[in-house]
C-alpha positions, -999 to +999 in steps of 0.1 A: +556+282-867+518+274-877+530+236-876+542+240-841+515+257-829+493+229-839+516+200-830+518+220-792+479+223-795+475+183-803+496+172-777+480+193-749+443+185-762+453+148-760+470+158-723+436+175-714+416+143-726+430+121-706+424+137-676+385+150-683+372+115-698+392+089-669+370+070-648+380+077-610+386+046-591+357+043-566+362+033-530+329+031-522+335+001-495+304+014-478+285-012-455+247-012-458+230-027-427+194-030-424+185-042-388+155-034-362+175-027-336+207-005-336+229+006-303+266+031-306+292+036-280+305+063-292+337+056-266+342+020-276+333+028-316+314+001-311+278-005-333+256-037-325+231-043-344+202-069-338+170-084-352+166-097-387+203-079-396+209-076-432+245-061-447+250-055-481+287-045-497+313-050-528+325-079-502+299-100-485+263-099-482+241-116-455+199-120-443+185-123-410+217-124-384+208-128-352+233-101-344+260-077-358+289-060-338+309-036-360+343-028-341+353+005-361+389+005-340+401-034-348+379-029-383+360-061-376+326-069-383+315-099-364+281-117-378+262-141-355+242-174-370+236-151-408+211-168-434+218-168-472+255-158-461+275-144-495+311-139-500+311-120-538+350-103-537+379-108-508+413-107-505+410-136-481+394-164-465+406-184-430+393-212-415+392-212-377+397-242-348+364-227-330+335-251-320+306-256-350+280-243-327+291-213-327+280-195-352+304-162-359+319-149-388+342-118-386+344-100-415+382-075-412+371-043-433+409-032-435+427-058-446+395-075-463+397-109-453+368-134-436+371-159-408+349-184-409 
């Protein structure tokens, strides 16, 4: 009986463990933008950002765009002529037909992936 009791109070300590001392995945994809000036449509979910725009993330980090437009309903974040432009993790990378001069890379917050 006492070796039950013990053998029952092992297993659920080592149950209880595992659950108090796991590290919870964070999905902390939060985008940091530093920018001077900052206009919302809150009917578009549209955010433009301009002057000296600086993002950073766990994807890609950037200095001094031009201008920003984050599209919160096709999850796009298009960057306009960036300086110091970083990619550190995605889960892709494409390679548009669109002239040199213009300078735009959309970053796609959902599915991760940048077109340069």
């Amino acid at each position: 009986m006492i070796k039950s009791l013990k053998i029952t109070g092992v297993f659920l300590l080592l149950l209880c463990s595992q659950q108090i001392f796991s590290q919870q995945k964070s999905d902390d994809d939060a985008l940091k933008f530093k920018s001077e000036n900052t206009h919302r449509n809150l009917q578009k979910k549209i955010t433009v950002f301009t002057g000296n725009v600086s993002l950073s993330s766990k994807a890609i980090s950037f200095e001094n765009a031009e201008k920003v437009i984050v599209d919160e309903i096709t999850n796009e974040v298009k960057i306009y002529k960036p300086k110091n432009f970083k990619i550190i993790h995605v889960d892709g990378l494409m390679k548009t037909g669109k002239q040199p001069d213009e300078d735009v890379i959309v970053y796609n917050t959902k599915t991760k992936t940048v077109s340069i």
